[in-house]
C-alpha positions, 0 to 999 in steps of 0.5 A, a space after each residue: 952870077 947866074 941862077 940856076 933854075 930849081 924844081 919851084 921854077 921849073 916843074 912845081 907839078 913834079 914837086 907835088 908827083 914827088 911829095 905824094 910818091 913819098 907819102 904813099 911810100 910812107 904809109 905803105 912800108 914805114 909809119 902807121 898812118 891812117 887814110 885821113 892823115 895821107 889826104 890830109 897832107 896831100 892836101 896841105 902839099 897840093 894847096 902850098 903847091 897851088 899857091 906857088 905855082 899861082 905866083 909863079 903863072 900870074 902876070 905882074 901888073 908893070 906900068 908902075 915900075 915904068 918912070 913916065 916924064 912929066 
C-alpha cells in the first residue's frame, strides 16, 4: 500500500502560511480577538511548526540499525 504524502510531508511552511491566514481572517471578520491572543497562537502554531519541521530535516543517526558480523 502506498502512502500518499500529506502537507506535514510536503510543505509544514504552507501549514503555518495557512493557520496564520485563518487566524487573521478570524479576528478581522468573526471573534473578538485581542492582539495578544492572535501572537499568541501565532506563536503556539510556529513552535509546533517548528518542532515538526526539525523532525522531518534532522538526519537519523543508522549505524544502529546496521547488524554488523561478529
Amino acid at each position: 500500500m502506498t502512502r500518499h504524502p500529506n502537507i506535514w510531508d510536503r510543505e509544514p511552511a504552507a501549514f503555518l502560511s495557512l493557520v496564520s491566514a485563518t487566524v487573521a481572517l478570524v479576528a478581522a471578520f468573526g471573534c473578538n480577538l485581542s492582539g495578544e491572543q492572535v501572537g499568541a497562537i501565532m506563536a503556539f502554531t510556529a513552535v509546533l511548526v517548528g518542532f515538526v519541521t526539525r523532525s522531518k530535516v534532522s538526519p537519523v543517526d543508522t549505524s544502529m540499525f546496521v547488524k554488523r558480523k561478529p
